[in-house]
C-alpha beads as a LAMMPS data file, in Angstrom:
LAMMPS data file: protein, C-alpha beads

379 atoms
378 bonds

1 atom types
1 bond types

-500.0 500.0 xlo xhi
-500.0 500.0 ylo yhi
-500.0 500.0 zlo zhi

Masses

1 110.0

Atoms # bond

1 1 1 138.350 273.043 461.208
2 1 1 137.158 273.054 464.506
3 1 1 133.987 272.080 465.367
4 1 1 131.978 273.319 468.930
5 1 1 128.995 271.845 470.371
6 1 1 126.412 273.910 472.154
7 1 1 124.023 272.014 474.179
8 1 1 121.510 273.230 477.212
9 1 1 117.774 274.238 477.117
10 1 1 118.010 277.704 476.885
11 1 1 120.383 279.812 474.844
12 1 1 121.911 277.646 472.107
13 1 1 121.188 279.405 469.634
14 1 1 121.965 283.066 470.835
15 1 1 125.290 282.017 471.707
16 1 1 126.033 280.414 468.400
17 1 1 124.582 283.591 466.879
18 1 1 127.137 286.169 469.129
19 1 1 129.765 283.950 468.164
20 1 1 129.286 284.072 464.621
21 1 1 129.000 287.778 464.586
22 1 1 132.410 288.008 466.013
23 1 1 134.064 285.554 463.860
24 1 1 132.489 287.282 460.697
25 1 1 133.848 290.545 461.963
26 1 1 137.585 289.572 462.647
27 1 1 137.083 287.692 458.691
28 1 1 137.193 284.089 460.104
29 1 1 134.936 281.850 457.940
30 1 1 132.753 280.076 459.970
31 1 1 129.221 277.987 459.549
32 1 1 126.695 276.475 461.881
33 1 1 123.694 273.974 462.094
34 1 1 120.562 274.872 463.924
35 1 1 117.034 276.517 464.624
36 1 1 118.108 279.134 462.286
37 1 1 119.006 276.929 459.529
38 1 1 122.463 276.387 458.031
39 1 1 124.645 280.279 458.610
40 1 1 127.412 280.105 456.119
41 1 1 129.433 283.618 456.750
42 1 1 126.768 285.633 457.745
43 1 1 124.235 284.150 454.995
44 1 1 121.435 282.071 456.111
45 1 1 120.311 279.502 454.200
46 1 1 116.861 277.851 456.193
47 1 1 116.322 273.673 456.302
48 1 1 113.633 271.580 457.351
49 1 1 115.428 269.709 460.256
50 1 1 117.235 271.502 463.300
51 1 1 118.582 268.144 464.457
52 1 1 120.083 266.861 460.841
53 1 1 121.288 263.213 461.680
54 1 1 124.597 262.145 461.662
55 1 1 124.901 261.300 458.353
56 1 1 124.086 264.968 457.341
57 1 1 126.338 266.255 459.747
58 1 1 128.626 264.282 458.524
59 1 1 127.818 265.565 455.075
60 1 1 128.194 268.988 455.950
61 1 1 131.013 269.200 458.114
62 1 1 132.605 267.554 455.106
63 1 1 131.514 270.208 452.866
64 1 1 132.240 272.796 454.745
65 1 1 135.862 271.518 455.208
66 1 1 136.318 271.680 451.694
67 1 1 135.107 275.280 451.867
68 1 1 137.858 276.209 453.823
69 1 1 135.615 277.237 456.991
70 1 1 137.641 276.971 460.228
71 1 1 134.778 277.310 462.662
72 1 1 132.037 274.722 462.532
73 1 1 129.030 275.533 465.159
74 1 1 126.263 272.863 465.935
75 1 1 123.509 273.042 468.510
76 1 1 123.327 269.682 470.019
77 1 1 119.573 268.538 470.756
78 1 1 118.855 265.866 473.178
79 1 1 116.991 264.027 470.816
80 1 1 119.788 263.911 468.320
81 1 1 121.996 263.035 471.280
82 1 1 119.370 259.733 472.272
83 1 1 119.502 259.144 468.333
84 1 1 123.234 258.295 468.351
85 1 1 123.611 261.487 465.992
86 1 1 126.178 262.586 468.235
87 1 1 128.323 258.984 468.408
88 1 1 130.968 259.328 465.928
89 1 1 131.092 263.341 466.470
90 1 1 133.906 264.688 468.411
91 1 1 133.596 267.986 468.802
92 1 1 136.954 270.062 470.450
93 1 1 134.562 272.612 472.240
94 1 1 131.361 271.694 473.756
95 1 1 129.346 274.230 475.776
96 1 1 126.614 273.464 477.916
97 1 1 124.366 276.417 478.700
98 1 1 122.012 275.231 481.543
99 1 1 119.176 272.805 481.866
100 1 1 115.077 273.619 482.397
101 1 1 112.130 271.318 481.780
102 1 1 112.064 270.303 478.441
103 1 1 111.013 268.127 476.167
104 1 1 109.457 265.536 477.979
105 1 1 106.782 263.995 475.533
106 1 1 110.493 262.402 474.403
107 1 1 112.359 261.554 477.757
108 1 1 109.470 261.407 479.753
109 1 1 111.199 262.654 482.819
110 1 1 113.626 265.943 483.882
111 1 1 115.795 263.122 484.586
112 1 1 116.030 261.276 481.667
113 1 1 116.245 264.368 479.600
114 1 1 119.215 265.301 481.477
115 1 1 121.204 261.734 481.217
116 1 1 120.101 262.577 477.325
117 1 1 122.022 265.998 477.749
118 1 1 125.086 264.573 479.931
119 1 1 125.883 261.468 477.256
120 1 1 127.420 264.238 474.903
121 1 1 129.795 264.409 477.677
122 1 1 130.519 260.567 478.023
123 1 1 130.793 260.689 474.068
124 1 1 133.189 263.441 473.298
125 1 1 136.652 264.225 474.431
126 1 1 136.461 268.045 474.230
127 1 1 139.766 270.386 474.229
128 1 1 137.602 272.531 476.470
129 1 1 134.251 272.729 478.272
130 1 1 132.425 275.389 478.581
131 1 1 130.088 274.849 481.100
132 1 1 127.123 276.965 483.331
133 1 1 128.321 277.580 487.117
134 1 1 125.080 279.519 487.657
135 1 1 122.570 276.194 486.516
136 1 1 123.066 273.075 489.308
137 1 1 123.464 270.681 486.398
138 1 1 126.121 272.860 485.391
139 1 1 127.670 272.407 488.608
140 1 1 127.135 268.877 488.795
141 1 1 129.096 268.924 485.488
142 1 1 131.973 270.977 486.783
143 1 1 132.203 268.560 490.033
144 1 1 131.987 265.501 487.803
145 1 1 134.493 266.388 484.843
146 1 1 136.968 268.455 486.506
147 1 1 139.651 265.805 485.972
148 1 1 138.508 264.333 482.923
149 1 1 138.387 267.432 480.546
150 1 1 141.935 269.236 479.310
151 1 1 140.704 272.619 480.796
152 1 1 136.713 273.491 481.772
153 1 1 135.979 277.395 481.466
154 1 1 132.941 278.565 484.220
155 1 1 130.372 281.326 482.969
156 1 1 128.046 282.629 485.666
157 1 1 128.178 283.635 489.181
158 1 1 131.878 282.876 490.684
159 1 1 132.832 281.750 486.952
160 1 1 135.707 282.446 484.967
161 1 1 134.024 284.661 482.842
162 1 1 131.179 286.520 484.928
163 1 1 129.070 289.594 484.825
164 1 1 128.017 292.569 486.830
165 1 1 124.595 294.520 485.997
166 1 1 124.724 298.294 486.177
167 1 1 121.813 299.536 484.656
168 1 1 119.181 298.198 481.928
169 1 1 116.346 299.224 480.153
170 1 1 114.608 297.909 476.745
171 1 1 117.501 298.891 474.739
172 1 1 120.769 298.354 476.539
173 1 1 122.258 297.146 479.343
174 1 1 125.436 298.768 480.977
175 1 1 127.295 295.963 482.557
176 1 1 130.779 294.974 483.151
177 1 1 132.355 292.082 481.905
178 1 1 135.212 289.833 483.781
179 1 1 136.785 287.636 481.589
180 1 1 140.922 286.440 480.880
181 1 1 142.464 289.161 482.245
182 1 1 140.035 291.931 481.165
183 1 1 137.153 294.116 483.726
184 1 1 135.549 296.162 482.011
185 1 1 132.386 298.207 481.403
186 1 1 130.248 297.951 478.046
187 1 1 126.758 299.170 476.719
188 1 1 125.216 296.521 475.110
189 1 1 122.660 296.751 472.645
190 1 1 120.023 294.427 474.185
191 1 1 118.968 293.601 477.637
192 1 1 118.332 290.380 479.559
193 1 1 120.652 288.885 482.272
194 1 1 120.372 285.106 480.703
195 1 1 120.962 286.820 476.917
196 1 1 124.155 288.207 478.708
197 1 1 125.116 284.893 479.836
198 1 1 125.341 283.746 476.007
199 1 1 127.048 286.186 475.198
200 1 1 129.436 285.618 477.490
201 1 1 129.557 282.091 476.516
202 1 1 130.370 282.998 472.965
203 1 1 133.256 285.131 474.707
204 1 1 135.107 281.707 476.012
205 1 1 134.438 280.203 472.538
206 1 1 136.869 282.723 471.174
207 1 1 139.454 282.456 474.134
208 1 1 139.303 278.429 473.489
209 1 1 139.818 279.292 469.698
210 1 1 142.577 281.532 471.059
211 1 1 141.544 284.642 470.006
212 1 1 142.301 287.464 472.108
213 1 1 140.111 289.835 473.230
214 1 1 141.606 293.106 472.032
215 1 1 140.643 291.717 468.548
216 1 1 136.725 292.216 469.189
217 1 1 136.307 294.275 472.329
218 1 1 135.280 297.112 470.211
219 1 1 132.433 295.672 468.670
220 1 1 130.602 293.633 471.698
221 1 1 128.652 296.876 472.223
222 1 1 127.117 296.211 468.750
223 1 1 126.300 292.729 468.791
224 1 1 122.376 291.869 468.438
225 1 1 120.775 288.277 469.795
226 1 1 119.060 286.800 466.634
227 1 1 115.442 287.726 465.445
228 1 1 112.713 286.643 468.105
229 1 1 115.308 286.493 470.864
230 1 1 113.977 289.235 473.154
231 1 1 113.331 291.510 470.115
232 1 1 112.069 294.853 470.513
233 1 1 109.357 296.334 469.083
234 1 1 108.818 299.893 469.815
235 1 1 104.800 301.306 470.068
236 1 1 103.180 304.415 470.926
237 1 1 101.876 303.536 473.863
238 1 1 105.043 301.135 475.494
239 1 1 107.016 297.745 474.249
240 1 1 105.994 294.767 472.561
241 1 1 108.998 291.705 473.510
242 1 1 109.124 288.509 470.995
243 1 1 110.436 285.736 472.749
244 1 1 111.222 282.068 471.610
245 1 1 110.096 281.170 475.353
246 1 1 108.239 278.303 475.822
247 1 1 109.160 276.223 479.056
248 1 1 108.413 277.485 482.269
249 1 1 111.841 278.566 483.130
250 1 1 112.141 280.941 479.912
251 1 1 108.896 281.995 480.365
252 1 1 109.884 282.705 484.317
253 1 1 113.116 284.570 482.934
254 1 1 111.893 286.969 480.781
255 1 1 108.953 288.064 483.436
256 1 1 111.444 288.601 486.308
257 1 1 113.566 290.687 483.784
258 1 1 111.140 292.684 482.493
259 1 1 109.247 293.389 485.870
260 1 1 111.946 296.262 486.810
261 1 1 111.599 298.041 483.411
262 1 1 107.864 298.253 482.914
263 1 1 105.941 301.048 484.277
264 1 1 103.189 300.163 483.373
265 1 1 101.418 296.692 483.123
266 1 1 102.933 293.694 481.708
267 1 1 100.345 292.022 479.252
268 1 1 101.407 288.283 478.059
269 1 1 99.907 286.451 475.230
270 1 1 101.823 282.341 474.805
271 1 1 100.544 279.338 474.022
272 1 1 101.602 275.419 473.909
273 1 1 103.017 273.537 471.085
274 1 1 100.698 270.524 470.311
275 1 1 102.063 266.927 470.642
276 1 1 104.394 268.099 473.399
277 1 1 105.326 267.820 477.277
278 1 1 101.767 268.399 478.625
279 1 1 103.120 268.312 482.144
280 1 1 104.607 271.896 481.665
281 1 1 101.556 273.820 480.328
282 1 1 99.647 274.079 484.089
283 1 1 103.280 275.038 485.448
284 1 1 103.775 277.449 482.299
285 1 1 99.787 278.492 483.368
286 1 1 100.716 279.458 486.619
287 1 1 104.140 281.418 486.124
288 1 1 102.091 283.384 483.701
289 1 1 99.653 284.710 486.838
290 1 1 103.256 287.202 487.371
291 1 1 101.970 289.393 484.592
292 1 1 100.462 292.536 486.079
293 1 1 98.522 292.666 483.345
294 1 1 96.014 290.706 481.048
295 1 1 97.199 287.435 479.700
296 1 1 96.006 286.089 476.770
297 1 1 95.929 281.803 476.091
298 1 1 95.831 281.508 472.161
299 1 1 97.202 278.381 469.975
300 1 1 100.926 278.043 469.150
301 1 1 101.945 274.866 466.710
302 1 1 98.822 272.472 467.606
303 1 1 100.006 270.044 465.580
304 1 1 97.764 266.947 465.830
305 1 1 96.369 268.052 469.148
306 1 1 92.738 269.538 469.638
307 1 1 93.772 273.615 470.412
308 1 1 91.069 273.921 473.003
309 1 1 92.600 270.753 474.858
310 1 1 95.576 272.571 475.014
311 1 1 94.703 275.989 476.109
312 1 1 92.681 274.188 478.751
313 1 1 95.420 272.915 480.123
314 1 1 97.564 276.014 481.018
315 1 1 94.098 277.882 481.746
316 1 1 93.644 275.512 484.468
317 1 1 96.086 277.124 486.116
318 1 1 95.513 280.454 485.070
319 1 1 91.878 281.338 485.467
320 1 1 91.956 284.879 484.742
321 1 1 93.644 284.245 481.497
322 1 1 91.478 285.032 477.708
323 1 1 90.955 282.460 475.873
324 1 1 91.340 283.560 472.446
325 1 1 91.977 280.584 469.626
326 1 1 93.196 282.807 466.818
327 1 1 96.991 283.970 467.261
328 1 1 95.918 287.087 465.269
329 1 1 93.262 288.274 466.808
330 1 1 94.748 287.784 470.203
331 1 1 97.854 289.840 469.468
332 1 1 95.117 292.899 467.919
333 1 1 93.220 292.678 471.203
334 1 1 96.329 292.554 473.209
335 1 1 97.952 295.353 471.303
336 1 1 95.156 297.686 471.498
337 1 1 94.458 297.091 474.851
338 1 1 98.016 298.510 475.774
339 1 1 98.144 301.825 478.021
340 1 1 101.060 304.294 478.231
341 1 1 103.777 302.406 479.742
342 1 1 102.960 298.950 479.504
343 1 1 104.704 296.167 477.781
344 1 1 103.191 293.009 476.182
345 1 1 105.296 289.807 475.653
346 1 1 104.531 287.769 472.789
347 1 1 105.742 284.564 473.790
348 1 1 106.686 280.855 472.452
349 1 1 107.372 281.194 467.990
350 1 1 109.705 284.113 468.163
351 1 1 111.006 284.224 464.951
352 1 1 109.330 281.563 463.126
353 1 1 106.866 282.499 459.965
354 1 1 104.743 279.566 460.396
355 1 1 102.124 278.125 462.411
356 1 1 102.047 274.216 462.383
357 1 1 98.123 273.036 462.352
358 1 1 97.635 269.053 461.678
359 1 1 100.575 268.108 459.597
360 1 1 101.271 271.859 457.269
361 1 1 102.191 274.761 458.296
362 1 1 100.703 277.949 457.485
363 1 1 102.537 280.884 456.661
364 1 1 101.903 282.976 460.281
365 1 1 104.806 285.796 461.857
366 1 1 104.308 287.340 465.656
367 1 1 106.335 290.211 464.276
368 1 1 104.331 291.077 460.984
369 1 1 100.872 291.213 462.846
370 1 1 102.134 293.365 465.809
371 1 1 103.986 295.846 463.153
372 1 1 100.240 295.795 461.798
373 1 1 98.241 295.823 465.068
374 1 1 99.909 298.904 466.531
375 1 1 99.909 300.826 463.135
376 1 1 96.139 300.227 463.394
377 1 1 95.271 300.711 467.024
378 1 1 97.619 302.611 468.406
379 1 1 98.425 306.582 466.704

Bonds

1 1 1 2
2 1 2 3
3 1 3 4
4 1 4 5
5 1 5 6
6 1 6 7
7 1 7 8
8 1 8 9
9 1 9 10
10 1 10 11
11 1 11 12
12 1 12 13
13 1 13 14
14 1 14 15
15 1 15 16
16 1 16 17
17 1 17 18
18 1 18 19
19 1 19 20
20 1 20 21
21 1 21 22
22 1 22 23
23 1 23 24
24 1 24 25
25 1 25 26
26 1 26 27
27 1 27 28
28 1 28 29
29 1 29 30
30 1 30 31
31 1 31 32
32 1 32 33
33 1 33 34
34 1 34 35
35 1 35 36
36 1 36 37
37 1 37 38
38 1 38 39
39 1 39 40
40 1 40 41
41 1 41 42
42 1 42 43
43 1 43 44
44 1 44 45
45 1 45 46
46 1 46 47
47 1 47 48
48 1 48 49
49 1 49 50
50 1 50 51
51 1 51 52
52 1 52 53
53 1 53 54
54 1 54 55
55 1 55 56
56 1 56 57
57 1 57 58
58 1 58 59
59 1 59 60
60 1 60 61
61 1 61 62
62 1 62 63
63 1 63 64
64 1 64 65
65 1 65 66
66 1 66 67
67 1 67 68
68 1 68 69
69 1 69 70
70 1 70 71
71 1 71 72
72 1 72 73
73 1 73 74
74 1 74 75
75 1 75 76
76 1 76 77
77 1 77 78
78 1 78 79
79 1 79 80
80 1 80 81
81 1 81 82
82 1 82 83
83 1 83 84
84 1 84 85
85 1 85 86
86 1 86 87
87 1 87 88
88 1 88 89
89 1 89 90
90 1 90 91
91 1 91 92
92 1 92 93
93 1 93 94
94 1 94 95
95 1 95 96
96 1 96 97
97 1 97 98
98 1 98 99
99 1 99 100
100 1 100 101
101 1 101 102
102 1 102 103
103 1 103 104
104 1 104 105
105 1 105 106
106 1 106 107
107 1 107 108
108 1 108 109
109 1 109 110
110 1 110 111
111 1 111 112
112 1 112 113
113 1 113 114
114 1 114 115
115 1 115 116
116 1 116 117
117 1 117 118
118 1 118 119
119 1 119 120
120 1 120 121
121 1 121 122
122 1 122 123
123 1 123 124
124 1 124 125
125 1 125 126
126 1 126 127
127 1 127 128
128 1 128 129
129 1 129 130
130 1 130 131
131 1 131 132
132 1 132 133
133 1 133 134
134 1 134 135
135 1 135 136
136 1 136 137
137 1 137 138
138 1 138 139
139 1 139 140
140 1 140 141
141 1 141 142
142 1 142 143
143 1 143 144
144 1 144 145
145 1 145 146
146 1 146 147
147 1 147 148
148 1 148 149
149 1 149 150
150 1 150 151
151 1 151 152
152 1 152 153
153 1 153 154
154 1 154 155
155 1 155 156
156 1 156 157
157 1 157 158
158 1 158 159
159 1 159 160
160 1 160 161
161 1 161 162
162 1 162 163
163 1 163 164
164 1 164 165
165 1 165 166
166 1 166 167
167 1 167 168
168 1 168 169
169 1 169 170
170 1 170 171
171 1 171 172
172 1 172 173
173 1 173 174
174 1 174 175
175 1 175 176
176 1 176 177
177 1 177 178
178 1 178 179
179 1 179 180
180 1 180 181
181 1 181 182
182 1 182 183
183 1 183 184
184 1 184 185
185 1 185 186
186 1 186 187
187 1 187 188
188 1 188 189
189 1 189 190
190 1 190 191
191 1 191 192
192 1 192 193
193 1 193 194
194 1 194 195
195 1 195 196
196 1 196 197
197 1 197 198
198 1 198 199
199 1 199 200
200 1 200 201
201 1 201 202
202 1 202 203
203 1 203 204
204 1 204 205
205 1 205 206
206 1 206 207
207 1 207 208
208 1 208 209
209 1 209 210
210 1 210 211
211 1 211 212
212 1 212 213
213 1 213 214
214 1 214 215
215 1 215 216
216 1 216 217
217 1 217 218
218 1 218 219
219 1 219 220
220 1 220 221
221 1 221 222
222 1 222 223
223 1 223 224
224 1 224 225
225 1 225 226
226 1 226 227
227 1 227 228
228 1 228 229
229 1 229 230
230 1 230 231
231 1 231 232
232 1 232 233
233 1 233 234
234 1 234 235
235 1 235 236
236 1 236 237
237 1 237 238
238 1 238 239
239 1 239 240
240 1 240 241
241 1 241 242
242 1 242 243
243 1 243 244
244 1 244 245
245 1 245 246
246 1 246 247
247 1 247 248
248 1 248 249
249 1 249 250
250 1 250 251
251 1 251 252
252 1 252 253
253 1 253 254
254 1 254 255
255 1 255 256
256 1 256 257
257 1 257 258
258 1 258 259
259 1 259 260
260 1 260 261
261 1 261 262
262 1 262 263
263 1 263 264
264 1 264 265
265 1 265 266
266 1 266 267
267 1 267 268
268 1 268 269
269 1 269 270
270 1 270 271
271 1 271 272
272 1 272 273
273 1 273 274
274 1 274 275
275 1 275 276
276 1 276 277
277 1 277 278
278 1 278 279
279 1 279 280
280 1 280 281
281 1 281 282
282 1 282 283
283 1 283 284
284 1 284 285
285 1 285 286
286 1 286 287
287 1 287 288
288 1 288 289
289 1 289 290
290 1 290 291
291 1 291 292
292 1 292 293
293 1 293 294
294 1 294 295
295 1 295 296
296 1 296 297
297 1 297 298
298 1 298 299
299 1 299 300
300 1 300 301
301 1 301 302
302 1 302 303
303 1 303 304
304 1 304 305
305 1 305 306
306 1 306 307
307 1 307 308
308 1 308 309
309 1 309 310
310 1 310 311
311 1 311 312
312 1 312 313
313 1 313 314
314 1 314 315
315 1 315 316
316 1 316 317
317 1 317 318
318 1 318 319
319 1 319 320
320 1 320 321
321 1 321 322
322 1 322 323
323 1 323 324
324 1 324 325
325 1 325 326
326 1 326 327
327 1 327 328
328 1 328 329
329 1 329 330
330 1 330 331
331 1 331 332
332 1 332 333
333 1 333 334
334 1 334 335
335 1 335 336
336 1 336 337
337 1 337 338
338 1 338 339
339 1 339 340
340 1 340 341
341 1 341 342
342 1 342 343
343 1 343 344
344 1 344 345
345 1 345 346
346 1 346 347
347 1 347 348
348 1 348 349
349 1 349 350
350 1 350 351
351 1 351 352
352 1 352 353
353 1 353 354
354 1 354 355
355 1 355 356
356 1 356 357
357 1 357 358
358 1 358 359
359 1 359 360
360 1 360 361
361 1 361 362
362 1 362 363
363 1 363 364
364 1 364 365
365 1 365 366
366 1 366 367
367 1 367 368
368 1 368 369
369 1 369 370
370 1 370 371
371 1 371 372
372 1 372 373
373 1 373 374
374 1 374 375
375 1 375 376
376 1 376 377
377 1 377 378
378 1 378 379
């Protein structure tokens, strides 16, 4: 079994979730740990922890072995990394995807959080790396492990595997793809230069498990990012995005890219999880002044924090934002504020079903009450 490592900020679990696709399509049984859960062969099976400790990894990887899976795929968290989760883990492919501000209420500095990242380096002794050349902590990477690593594969610009953008709107993006020894134009079935990236990382996860790319070629034009990953939902009057964003370089991202497709105004609703990095909700407060449009401040997961406290903090930055506590009312007044042509990203839970206020979580999905806010508001 062979077990890969996906590490970075952004984009962990899309590329886990391309790569999977593939695999299931070309029959190869395969599993991974993560945000979504535990994905056995295409079935998900949710748990409580994203970050199971090593003992449970151990557990698994165990169990899956027995299973007779022959792909093992694990997003590797910087907290688990700091936890020593990672120390007796060796996986033979370990991506990194990039690094943005993060997670600070644990490292307390960009810094620290990125020694946290680099120590799965100094603890593994990966086949191959798979590494960012577009991110300059990839490239510090590249510069630093060049002679220490069997073989390190680039994605980005100047990369081994890179990618030129054609044309893009909600629904696709014609592109063409330079990998091994293949150029070649697709239409994908999403859009989003950074979801491109992962899927280009999942790419070099199948030429490091030497598969070749005439195997799958035919179905990259089919592959879909999971749920909540810059999901599309399709209204009368323009597009509603879900997003998982919520640092200020996702949220930064996913304005810039959908800037050139709106014709309209682009309305934003987000929030800030509770017990968090504080330092990134004024930074997150003033990206957000990109929208064109209106730009709703509502709650996200709380937690143990006081809600207004938090939406104070990115309003101070964003003046001109609504403050609107309730998640559900802000997505009605956001959705039936929409005008021909506009698009309105729902930002920061993506796919999650919950909302997280004190210590329970209350059942709570973006999707469900924007299906029901344009079937009410907008005919």
């Amino acid at each position: 079994m062979k077990t890969v490592a996906v590490t970075g900020t952004n984009g962990k679990t899309s590329t886990i979730a391309f790569a999977q696709q593939i695999l299931d399509y070309l029959k190869i049984p395969n599993a991974s740990i993560g945000t979504r859960g535990i994905v056995v062969n295409g079935k998900t099976f949710p748990h409580l922890n994203a970050e199971p400790d090593a003992s449970l990894i151990s557990i698994f990887s165990e169990g899956f072995r027995k299973q007779g899976i022959k792909v093992l795929l694990i997003e590797a968290h910087s907290s688990a990394i700091i936890n020593g989760w990672w120390n007796n883990c060796s996986p033979e492919i370990l991506v990194f995807t990039g690094l943005g501000r993060d997670h600070l209420d644990v490292h307390g500095t960009i810094e620290n959080y990125w020694l946290a990242k680099k120590k799965l380096f100094e603890l593994s002794n990966p086949d191959t790396t798979i590494i960012s050349s577009t991110d300059s902590y990839g490239k510090e990477l590249i510069s630093e492990y060049q002679n220490q690593v069997s073989r390190i594969i680039t994605c980005g610009v100047d990369g081994n595997f890179r990618k030129e953008m054609f044309k893009k709107d909600f629904f696709k993006s014609i592109v063409n793809l330079k990998f091994e020894n293949i150029s070649r134009r697709f239409e994908l079935s999403f859009f989003g230069e950074q979801m491109i990236d992962n899927l280009l990382f999942s790419i070099a996860i199948m030429t490091t498990l030497k598969i070749k790319p005439q195997r799958y070629l035919n179905i990259l034009n089919i592959l879909r990012p999971p749920r909540g990953r810059y999901e599309t939902i399709k209204a009368p009057k323009g597009i509603v995005v879900l997003d998982y964003a919520h640092t200020p370089d996702a949220l930064e991202n996913i304005l810039n890219i959908i800037k050139p497709m709106t014709v309209g105004q682009i309305h934003l609703l987000f929030g800030c999880g509770g017990d968090r990095d504080r330092g990134k909700r004024k930074l997150m407060g003033a990206i957000a002044l990109k929208a064109t449009g209106k730009i709703f401040i509502t709650d996200d997961n709380p937690r143990n924090e006081d809600p207004e406290a938090i939406r104070n903090d990115i309003l101070s930055s964003c003046q001109v934002g609504i403050d609107i506590s309730n998640r559900k009312k802000a997505i009605d007044l956001a959705v039936s504020g929409m005008q021909n042509g506009d698009s309105l990203l729902v930002l920061g839970k993506g796919d999650e079903d919950f909302q997280t206020i004190k210590d329970k979580n209350f059942y709570f999905s973006d999707r469900e009450h924007v299906e029901a806010a344009i079937k009410l508001y907008q005919h």
